[in-house]
C-alpha positions as CSV (number, residue, x, y, z in Angstrom):
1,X,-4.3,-0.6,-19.7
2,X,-2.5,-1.7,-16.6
3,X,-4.4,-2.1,-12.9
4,X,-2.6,1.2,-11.7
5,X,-4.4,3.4,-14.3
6,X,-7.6,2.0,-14.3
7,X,-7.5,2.5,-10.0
8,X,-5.7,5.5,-10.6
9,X,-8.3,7.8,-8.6
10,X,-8.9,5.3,-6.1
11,X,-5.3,4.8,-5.3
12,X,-4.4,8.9,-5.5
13,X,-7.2,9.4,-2.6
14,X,-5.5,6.9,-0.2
15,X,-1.9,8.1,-0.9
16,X,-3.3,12.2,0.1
17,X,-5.2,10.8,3.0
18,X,-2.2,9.2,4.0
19,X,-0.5,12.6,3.2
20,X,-3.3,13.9,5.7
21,X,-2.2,11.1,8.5
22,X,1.8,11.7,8.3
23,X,1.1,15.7,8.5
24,X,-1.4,15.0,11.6
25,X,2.0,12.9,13.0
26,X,4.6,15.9,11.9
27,X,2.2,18.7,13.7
28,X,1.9,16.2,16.7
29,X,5.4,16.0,16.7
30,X,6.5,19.6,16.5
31,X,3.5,19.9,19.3
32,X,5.7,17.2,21.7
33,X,2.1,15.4,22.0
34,X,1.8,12.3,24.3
35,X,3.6,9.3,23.3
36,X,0.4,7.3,23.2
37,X,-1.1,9.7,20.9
38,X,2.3,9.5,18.9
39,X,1.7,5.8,18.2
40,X,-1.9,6.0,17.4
41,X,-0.9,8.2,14.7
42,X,2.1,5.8,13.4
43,X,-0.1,3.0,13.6
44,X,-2.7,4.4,11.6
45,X,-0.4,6.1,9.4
46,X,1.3,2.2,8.9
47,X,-2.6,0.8,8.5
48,X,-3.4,3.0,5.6
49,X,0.4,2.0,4.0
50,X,-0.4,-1.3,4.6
51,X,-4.1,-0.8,2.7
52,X,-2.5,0.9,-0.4
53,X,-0.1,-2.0,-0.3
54,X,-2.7,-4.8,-0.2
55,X,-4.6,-2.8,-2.8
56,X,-2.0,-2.8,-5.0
57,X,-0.8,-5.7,-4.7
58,X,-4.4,-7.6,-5.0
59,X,-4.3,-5.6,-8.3
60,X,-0.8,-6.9,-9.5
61,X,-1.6,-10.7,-8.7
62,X,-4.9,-10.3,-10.4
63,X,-3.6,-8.4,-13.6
64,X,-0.6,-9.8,-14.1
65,X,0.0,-13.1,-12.4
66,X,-3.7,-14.7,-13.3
67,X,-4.4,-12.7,-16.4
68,X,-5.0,-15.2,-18.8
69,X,-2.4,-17.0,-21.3
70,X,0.1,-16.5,-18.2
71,X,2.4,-19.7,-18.6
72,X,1.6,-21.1,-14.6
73,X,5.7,-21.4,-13.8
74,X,6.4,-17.8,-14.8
75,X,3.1,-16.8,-12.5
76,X,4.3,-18.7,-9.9
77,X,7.8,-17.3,-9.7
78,X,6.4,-13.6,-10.2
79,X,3.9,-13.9,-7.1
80,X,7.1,-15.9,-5.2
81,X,9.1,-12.5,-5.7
82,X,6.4,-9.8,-5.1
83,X,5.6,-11.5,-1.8
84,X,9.3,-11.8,-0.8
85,X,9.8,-8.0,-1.6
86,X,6.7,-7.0,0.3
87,X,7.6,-9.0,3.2
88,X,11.2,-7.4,3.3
């Protein structure tokens, strides 16, 4: 059973309050709110992103890159390319 699955309903309530966040930024849009308002709400909106992110990722490293009987070359290599496409 991979990471995902077993975090499944964890990681499903941070993607719909993120949902919650991006609709709070699309009604302050269509509002024309304040510009300062505008970024709180991209910033947070970015912050939770940026949590599901780390959560995911902490899960991946710890699943498949550790996980036992891992050769340490391949493991290496993996966590190199996950880190290069999350920094992108």
């Amino acid at each position: 059973m991979s990471h995902i699955v077993q975090n499944r309903s964890r990681l499903l309530a941070r993607v719909r309050r993120i949902r919650g966040q991006v609709e709070a930024l699309e009604r302050a849009l269509e509002a024309e709110a304040e510009c300062g308002g505008i970024l709180h709400l991209i910033a947070a909106c970015r912050g939770a992103l940026n949590g599901l992110m780390s959560e995911v990722v902490e899960g991946h490293v710890r699943f498949h890159v550790a996980a036992p009987g891992r050769r340490s070359s391949h493991a290496a290599q993996d966590l190199i390319d996950l880190i290069r496409t999350y920094l992108k």
